[in-house]
VEXNUTI-198619 format. One line per 8 residues: number of its first residue (from 1); their letters; for each residue x, y, z of N, C-alpha, C. Coordinates in Angstrom, 2 decimals, padded with zeros to 5 digits, m for minus. Example, Ala and Ser with C-alpha at 12.3 -4.5 7.8 and 13.67 -1.06 7.14 Angstrom:
// VEXNUTI-198619
1	AS	013.19:m005.69:007.80:012.30:m004.50:007.80:013.20:m003.30:007.80 ~ 012.85:m002.25:007.08:013.67:m001.06:007.14:012.90:000.03:007.87 .
// end
This chain:
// VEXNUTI-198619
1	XXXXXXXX	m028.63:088.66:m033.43:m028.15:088.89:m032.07:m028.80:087.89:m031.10 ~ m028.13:087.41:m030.08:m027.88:085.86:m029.05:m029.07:087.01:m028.36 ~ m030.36:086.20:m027.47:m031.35:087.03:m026.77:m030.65:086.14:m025.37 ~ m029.87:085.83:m025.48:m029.45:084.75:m024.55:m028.77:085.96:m023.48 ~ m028.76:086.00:m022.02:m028.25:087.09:m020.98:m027.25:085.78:m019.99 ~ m026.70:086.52:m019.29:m025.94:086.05:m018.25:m026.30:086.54:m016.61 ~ m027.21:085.85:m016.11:m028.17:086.45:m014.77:m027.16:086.95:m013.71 ~ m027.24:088.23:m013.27:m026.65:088.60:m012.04:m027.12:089.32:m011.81 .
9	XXXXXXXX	m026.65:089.80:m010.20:m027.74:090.59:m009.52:m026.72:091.39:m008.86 ~ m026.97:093.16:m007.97:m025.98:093.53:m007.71:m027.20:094.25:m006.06 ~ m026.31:095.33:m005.41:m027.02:095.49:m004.35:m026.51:097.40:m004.08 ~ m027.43:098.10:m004.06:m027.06:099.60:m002.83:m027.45:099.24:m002.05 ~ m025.88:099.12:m001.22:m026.31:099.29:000.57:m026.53:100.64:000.36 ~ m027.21:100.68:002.12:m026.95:101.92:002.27:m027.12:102.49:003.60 ~ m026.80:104.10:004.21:m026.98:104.03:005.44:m027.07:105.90:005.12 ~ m027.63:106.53:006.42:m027.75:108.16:006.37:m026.32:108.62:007.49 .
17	XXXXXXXX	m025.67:109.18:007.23:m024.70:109.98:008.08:m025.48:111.00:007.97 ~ m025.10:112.34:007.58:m025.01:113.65:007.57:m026.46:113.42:006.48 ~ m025.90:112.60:005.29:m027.14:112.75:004.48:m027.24:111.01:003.77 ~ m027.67:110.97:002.83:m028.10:109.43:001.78:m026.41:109.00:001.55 ~ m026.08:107.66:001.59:m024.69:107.79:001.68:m024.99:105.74:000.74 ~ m023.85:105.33:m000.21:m024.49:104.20:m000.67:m022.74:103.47:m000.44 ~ m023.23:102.37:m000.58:m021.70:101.51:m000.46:m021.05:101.33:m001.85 ~ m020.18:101.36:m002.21:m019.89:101.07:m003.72:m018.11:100.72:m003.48 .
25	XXXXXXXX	m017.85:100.00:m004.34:m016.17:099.15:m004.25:m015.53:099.81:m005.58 ~ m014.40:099.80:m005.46:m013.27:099.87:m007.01:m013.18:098.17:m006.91 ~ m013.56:098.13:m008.24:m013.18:096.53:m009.05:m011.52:096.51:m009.39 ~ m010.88:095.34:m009.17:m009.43:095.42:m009.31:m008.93:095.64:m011.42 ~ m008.23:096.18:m011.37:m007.71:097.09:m013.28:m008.11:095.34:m013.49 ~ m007.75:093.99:m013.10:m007.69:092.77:m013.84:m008.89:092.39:m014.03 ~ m010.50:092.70:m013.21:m011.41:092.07:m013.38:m011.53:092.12:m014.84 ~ m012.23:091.05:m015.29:m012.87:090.95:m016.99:m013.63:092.08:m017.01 .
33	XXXXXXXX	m014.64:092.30:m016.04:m015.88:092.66:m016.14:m015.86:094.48:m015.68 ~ m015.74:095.79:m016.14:m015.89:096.62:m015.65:m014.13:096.82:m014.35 ~ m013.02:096.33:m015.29:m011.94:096.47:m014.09:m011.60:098.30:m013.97 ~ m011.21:098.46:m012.63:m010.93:099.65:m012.21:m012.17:100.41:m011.55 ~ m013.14:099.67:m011.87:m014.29:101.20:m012.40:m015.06:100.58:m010.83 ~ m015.49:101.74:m010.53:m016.54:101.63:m008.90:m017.90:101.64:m009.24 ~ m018.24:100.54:m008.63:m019.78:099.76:m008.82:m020.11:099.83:m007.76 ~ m021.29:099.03:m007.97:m022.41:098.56:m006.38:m022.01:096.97:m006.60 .
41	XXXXXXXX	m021.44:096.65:m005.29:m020.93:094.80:m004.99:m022.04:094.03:m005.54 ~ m021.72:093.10:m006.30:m022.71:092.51:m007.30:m021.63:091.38:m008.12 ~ m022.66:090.41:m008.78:m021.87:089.51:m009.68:m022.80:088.68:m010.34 ~ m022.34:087.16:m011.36:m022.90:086.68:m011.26:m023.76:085.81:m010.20 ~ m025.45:085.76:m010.76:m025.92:084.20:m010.01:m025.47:082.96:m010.47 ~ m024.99:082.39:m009.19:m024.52:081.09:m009.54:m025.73:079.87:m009.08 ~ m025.48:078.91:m008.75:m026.21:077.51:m009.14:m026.36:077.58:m007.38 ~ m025.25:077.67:m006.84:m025.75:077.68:m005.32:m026.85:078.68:m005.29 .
49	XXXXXXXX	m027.07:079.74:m005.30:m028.15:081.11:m005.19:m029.85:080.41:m005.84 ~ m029.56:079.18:m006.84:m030.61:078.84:m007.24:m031.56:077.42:m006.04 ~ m030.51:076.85:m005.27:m031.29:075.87:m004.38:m032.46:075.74:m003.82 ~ m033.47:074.86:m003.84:m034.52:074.81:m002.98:m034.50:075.00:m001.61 ~ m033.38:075.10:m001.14:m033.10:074.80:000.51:m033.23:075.82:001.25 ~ m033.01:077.20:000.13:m032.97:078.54:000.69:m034.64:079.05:000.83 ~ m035.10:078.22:000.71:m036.61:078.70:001.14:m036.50:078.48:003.31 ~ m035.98:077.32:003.34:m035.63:076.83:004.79:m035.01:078.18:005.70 .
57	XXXXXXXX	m033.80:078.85:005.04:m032.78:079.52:005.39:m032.77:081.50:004.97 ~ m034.25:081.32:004.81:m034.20:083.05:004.46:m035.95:083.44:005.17 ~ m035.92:084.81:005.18:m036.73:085.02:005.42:m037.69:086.31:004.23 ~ m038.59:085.57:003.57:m039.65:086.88:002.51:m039.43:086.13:001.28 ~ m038.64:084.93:001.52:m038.37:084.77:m000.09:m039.49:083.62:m000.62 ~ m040.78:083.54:000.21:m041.68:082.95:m000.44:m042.83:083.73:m001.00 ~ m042.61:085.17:m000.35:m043.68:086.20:m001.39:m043.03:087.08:m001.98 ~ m041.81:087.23:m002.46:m041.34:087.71:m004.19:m041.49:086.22:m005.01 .
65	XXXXXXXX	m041.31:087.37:m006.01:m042.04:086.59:m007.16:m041.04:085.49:m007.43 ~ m041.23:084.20:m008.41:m040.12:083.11:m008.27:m038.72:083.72:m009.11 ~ m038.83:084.81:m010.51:m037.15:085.08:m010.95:m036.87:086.22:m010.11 ~ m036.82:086.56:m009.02:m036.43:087.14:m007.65:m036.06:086.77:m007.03 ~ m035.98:085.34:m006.89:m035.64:084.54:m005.58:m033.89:084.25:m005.52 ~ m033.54:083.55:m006.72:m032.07:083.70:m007.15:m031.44:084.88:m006.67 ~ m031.80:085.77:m007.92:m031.14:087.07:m007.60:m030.76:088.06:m006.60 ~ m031.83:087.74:m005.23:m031.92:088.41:m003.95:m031.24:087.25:m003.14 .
73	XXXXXXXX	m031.06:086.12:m003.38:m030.09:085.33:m002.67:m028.33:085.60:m003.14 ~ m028.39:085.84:m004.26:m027.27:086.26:m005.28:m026.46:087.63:m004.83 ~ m027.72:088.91:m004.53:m027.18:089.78:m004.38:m026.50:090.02:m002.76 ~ m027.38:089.13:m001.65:m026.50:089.11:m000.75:m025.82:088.59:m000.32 ~ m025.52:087.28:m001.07:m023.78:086.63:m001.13:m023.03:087.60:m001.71 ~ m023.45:088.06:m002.98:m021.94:089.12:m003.67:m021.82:090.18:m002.31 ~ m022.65:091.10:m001.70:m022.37:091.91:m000.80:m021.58:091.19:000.42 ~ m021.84:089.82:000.50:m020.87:089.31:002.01:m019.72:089.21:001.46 .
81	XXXXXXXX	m018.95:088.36:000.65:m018.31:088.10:m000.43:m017.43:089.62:m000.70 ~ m017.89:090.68:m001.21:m017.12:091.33:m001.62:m016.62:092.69:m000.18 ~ m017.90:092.92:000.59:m017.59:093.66:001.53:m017.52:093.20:003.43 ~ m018.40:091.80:002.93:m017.95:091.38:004.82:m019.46:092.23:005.14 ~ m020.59:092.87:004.30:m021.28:093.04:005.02:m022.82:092.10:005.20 ~ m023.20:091.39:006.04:m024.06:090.14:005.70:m025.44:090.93:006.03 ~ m026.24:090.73:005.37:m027.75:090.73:005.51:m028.65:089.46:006.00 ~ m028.72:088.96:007.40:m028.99:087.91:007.54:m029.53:087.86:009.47 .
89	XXXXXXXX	m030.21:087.35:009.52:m031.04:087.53:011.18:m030.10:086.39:011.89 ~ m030.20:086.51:012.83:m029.88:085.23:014.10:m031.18:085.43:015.02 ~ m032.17:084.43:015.37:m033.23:084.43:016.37:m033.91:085.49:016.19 ~ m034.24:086.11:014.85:m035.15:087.06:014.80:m034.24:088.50:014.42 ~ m033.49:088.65:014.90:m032.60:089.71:015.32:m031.54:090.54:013.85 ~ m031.10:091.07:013.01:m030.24:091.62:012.11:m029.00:091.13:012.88 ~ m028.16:090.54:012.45:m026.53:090.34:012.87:m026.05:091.29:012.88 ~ m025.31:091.79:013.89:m024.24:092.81:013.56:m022.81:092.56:013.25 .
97	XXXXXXXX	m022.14:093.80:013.64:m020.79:093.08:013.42:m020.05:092.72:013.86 ~ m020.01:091.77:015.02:m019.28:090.91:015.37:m019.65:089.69:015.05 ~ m021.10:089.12:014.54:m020.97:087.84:013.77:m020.38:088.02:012.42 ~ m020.49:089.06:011.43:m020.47:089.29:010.30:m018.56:089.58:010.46 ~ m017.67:089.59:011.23:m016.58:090.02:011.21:m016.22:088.39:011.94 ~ m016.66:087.56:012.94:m016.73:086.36:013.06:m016.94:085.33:011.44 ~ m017.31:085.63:011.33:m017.72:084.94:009.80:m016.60:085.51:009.04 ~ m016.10:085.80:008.73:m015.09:086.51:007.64:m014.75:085.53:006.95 .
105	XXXXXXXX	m013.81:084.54:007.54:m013.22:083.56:007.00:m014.26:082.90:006.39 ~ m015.27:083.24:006.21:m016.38:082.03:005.26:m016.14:082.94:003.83 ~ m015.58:084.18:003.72:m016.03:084.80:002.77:m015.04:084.05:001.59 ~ m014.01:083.82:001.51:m012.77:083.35:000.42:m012.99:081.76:000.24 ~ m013.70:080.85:001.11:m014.18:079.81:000.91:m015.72:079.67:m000.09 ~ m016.26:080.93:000.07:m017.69:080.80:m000.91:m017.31:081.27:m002.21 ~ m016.09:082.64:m002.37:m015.72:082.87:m003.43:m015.50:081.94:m004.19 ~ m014.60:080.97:m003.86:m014.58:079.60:m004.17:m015.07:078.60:m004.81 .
113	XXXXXXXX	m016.22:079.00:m004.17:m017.30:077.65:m004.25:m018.78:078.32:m003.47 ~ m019.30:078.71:m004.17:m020.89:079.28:m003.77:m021.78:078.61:m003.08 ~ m021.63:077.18:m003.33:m022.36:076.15:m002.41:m022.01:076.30:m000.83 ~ m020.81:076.99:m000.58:m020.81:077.21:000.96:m021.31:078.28:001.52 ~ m022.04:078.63:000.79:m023.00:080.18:001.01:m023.67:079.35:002.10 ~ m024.34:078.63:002.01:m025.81:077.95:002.24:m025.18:077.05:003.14 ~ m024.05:076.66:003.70:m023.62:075.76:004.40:m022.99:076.43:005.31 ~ m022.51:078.28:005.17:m022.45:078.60:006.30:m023.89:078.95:007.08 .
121	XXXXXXXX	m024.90:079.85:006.28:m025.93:079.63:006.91:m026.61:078.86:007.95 ~ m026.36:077.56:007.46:m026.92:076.67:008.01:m025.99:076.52:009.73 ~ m025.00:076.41:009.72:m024.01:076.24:010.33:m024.52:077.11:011.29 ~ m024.41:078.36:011.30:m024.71:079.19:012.36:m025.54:079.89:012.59 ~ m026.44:079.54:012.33:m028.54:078.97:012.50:m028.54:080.53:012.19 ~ m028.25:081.15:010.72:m029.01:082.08:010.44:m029.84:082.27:009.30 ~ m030.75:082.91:009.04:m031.64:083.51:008.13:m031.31:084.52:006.99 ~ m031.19:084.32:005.94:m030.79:085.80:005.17:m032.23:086.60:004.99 .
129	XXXXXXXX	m031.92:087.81:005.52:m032.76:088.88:005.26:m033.57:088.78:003.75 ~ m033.89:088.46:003.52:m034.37:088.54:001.72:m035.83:089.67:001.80 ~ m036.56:090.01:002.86:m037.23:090.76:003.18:m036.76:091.82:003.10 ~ m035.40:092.18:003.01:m034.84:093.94:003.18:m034.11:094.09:002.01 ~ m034.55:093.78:001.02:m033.89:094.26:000.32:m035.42:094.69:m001.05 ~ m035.25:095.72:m001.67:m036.08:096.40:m002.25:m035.08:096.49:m003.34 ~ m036.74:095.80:m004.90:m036.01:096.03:m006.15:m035.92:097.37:m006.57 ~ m035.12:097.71:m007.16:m034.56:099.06:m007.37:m034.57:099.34:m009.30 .
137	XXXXXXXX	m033.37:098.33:m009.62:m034.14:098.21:m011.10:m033.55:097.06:m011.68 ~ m033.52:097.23:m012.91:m032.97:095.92:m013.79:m032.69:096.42:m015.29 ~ m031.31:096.14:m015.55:m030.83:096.22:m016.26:m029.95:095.53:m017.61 ~ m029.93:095.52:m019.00:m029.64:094.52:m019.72:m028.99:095.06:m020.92 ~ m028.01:094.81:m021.78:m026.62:095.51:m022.33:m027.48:095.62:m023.60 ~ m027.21:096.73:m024.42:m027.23:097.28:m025.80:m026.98:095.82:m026.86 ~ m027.76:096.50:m027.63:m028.33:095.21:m028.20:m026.50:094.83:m029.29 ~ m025.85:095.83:m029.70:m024.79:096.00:m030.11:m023.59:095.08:m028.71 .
145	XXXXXXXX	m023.55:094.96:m028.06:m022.99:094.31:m026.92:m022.91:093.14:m027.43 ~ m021.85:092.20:m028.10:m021.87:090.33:m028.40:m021.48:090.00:m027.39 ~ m020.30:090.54:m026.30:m019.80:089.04:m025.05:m020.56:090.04:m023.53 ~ m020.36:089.06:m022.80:m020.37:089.80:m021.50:m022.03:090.23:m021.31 ~ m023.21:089.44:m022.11:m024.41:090.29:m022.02:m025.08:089.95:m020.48 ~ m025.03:090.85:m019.95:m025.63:090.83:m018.31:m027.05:091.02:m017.91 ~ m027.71:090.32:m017.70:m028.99:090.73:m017.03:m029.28:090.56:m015.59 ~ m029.04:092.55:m014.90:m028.57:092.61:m014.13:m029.74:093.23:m013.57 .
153	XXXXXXXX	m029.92:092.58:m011.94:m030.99:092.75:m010.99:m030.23:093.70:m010.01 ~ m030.97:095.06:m009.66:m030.59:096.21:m009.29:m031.49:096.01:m007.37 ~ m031.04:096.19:m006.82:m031.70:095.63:m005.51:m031.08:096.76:m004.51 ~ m032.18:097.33:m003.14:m031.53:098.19:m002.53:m031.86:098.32:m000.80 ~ m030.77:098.41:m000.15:m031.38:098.09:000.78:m030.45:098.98:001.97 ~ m030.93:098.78:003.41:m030.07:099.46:004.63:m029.07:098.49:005.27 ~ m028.04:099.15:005.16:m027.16:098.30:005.78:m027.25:098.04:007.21 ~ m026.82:096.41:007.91:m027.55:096.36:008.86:m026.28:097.86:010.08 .
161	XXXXXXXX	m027.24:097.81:011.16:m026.32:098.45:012.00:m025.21:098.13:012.66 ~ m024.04:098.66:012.96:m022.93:097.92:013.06:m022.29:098.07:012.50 ~ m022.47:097.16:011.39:m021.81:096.70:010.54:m020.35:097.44:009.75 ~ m019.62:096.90:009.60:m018.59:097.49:008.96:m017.78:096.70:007.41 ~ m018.12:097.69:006.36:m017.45:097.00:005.09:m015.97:096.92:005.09 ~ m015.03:095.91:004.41:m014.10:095.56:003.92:m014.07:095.01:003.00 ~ m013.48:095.90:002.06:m012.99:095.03:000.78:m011.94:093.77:001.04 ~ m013.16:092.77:000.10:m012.54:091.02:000.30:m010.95:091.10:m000.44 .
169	XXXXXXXX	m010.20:092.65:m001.26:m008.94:092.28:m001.88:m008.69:091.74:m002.80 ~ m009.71:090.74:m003.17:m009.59:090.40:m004.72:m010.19:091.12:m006.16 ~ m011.47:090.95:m006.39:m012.22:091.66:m007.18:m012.31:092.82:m006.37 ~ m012.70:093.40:m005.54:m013.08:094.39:m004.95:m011.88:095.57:m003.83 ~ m011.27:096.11:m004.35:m009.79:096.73:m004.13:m010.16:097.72:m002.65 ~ m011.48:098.14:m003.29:m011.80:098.80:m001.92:m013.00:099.40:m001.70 ~ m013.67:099.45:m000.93:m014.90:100.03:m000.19:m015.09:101.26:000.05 ~ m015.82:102.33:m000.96:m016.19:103.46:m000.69:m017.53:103.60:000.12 .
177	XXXXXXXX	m017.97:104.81:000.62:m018.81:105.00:001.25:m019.02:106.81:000.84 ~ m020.33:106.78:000.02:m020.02:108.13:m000.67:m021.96:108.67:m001.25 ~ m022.26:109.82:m001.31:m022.98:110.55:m001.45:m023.22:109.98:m003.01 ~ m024.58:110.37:m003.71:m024.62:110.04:m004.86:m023.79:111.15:m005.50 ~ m024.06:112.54:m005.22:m023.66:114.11:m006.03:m022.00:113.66:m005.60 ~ m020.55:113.10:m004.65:m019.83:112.76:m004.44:m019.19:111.82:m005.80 ~ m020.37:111.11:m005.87:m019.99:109.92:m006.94:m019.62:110.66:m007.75 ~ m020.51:110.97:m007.92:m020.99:111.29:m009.56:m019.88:112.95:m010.08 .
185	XXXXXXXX	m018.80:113.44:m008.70:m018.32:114.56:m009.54:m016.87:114.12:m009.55 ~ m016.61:112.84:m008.48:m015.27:111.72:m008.87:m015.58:111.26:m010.20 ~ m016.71:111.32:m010.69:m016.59:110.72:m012.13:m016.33:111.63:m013.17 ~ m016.82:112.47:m012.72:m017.03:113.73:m013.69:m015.16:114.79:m013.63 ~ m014.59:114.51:m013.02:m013.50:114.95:m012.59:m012.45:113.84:m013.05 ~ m012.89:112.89:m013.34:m011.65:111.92:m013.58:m010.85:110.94:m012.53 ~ m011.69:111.36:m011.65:m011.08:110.31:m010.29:m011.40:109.07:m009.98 ~ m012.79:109.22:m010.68:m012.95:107.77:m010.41:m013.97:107.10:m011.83 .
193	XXXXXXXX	m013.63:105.51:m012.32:m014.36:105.27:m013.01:m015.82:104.99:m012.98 ~ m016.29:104.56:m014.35:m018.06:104.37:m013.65:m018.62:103.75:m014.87 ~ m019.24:102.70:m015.38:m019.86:102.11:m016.50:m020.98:102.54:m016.19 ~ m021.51:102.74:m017.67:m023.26:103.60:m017.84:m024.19:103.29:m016.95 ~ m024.21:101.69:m016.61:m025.47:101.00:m015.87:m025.28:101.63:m014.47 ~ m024.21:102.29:m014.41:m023.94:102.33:m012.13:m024.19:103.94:m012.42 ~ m023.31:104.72:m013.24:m023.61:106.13:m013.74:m024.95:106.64:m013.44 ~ m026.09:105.91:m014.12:m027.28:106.47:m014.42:m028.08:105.72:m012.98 .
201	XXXXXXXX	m027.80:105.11:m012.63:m028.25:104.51:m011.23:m027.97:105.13:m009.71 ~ m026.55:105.92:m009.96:m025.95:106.76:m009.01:m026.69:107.95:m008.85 ~ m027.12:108.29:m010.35:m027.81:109.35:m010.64:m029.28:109.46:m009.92 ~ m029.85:108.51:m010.40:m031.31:107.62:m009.68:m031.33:108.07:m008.30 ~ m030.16:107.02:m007.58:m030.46:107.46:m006.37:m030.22:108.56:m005.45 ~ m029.62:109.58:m006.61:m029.85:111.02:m006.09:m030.71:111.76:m006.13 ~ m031.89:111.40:m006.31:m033.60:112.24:m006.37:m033.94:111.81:m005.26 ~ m033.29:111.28:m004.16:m033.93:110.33:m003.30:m033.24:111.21:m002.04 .
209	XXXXXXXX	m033.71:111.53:m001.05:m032.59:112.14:000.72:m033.03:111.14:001.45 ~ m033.78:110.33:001.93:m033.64:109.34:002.54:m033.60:108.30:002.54 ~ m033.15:106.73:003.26:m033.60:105.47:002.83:m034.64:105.33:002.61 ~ m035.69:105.59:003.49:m037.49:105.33:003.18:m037.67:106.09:001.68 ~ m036.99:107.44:001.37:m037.55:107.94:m000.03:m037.00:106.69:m000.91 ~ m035.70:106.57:m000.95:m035.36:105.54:m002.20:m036.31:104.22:m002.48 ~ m036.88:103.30:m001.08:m037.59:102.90:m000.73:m038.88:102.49:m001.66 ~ m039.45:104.19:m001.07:m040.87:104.72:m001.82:m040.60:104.99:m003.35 .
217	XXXXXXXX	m039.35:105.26:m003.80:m039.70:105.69:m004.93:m039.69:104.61:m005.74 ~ m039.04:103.40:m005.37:m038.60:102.19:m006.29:m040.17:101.55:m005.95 ~ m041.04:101.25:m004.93:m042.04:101.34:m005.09:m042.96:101.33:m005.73 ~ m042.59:102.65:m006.16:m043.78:103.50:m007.11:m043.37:103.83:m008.63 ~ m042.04:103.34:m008.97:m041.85:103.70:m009.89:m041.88:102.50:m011.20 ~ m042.16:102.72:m012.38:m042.25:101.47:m012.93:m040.63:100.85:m013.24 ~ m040.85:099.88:m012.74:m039.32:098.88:m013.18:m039.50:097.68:m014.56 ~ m038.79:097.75:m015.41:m038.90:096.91:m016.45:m037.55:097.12:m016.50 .
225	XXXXXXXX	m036.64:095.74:m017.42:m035.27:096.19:m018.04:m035.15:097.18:m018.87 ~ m034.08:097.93:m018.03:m033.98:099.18:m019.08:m032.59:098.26:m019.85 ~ m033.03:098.66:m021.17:m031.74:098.43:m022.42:m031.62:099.47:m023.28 ~ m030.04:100.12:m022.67:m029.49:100.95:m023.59:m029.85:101.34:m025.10 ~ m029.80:101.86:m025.75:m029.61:101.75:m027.28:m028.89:103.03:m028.14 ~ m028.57:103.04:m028.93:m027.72:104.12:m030.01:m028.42:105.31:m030.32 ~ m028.44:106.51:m030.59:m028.83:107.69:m031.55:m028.06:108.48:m031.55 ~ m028.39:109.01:m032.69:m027.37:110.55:m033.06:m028.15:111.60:m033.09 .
233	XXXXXXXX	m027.59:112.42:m032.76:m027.58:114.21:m032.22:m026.92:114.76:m032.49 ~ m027.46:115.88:m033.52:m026.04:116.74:m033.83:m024.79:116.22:m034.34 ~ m024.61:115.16:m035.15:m023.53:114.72:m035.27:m022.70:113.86:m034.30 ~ m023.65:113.65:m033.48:m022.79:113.04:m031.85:m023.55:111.66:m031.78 ~ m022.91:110.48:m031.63:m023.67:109.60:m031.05:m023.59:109.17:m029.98 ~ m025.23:109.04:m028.85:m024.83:108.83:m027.58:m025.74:107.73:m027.33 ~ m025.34:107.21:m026.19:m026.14:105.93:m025.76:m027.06:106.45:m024.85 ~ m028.26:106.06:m024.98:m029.72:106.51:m024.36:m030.25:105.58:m023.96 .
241	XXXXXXXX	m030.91:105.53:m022.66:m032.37:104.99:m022.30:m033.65:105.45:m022.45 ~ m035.23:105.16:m022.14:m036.07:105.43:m022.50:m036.60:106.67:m021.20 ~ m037.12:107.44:m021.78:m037.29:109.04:m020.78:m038.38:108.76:m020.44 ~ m038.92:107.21:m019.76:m040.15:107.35:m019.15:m039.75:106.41:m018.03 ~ m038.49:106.04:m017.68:m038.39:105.17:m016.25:m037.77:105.90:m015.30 ~ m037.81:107.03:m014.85:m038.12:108.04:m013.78:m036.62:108.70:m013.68 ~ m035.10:108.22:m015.14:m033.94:108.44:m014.50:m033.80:110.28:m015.17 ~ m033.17:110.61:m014.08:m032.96:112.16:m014.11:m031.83:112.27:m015.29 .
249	XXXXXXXX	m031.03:111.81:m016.02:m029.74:111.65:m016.85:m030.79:110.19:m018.04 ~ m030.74:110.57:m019.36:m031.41:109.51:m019.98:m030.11:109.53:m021.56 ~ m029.37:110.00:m021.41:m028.48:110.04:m022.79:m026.65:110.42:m022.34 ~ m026.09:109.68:m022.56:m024.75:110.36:m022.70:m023.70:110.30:m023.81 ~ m023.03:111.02:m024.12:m022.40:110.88:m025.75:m021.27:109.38:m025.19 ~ m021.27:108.61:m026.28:m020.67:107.37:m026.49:m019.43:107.17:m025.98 ~ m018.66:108.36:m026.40:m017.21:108.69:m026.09:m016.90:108.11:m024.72 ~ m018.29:108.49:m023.74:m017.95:108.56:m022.60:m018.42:107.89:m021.66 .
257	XXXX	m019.44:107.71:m022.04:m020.35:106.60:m021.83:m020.10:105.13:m020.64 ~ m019.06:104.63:m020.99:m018.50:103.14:m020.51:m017.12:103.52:m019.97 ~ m016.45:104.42:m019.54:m015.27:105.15:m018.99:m014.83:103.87:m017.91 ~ m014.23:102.75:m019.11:m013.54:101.45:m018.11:m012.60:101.63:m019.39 .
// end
């Protein structure tokens, strides 16, 4: 088996209404990758996300560690990119949304071509937040997995204020805004899809009632790649993680498992 991964990084926004509320999209039935099924806005890192220049154009990204730096540049292009929502200062300040809805039209030009990530930046003298966003976890496909192997950076953060998501229409069909226990009984009901890695993550961030708890708990909790793996029970085989990285759900039977 190839130890070889494919780096991407993904993002929970998030914000409190009534209670903990996270951003998550339906992927269009055509994506390769997880089509139909509702994720957290995420993708691959590309070669733009890797530049030296973004040390100039962000702010925190010289005290995470250096394979952080990509990925937290990565994860908040896929979030502008797929929802229109930008994580990024002007003069100190969080953008709201009238630059981030001003900017729109940058979003189908970076899809494009990722190198204009960094060239709208520049353009309209802002900073990407890389300070607000908190690792959450990291994740990497069953060793049984041959195409598509993802090594995926789990990142979490508050959406700025303002702000308002739209699905970009292509990969991303549409923009939910939903409770983790919400998620998770659209899944459980058949309404909505969900691959294991977002499943057990949805789950995650339901031990959590506030932003500061999710916060604190990613914090404090140990993060290493979790990688799936096989066992049988009873005649059942289900795909499991290890029952010591803090997730409340650590096994589900196979059948059901990847529901794309």
């Amino acid at each position: 088996m190839s130890d070889i991964y494919i780096p991407a990084a993904t993002i929970l926004l998030l914000r409190e209404e009534k209670s903990l509320e996270v951003l998550m999209v339906e992927r269009h039935a055509d994506t390769p990758f997880a089509g139909g099924a509702l994720v957290f806005p995420g993708g691959r890192i590309d070669p733009g996300d890797m530049l030296r220049a973004w040390a100039d154009y962000s702010t925190g990204l010289d005290v995470v560690p250096e394979d952080q730096k990509a990925p937290r540049i990565a994860a908040i292009r896929e979030a502008f990119e797929e929802t229109g929502i930008l994580l990024a200062r002007r003069d100190g300040v969080m953008v709201g949304n009238d630059v981030s809805t001003e900017l729109a039209a940058w979003r189908d030009v970076i899809e494009n071509d990722d190198s204009q990530f960094l060239e709208m930046v520049r353009r309209e003298r802002l900073s990407l937040a890389v300070d607000a966003l908190h690792l959450y976890s990291r994740w990497r496909p069953p060793e049984n997995v041959t195409h598509r192997r993802y090594d995926t950076w789990f990142f979490a953060a508050r959406v700025p204020e303002g702000q308002v998501a739209k699905a970009d229409g292509g990969e991303a069909l549409e923009t939910v805004w939903t409770t983790p226990a919400d998620a998770i009984t659209s899944r459980d009901k058949g309404e909505r899809k969900m691959i294991y890695p977002t499943s057990r993550n949805v789950e995650l961030l339901g031990v959590s009632h506030t932003i500061e708890d999710v916060f604190s708990f990613a914090a404090n909790r140990k993060i290493e790649p979790v990688v799936p793996f096989l066992q049988e029970c009873g005649g059942e085989t289900l795909l499991a993680i290890p029952n010591d990285l803090g997730y409340p759900v650590t096994e589900e039977s196979l059948d059901t498992a990847f529901r794309s």
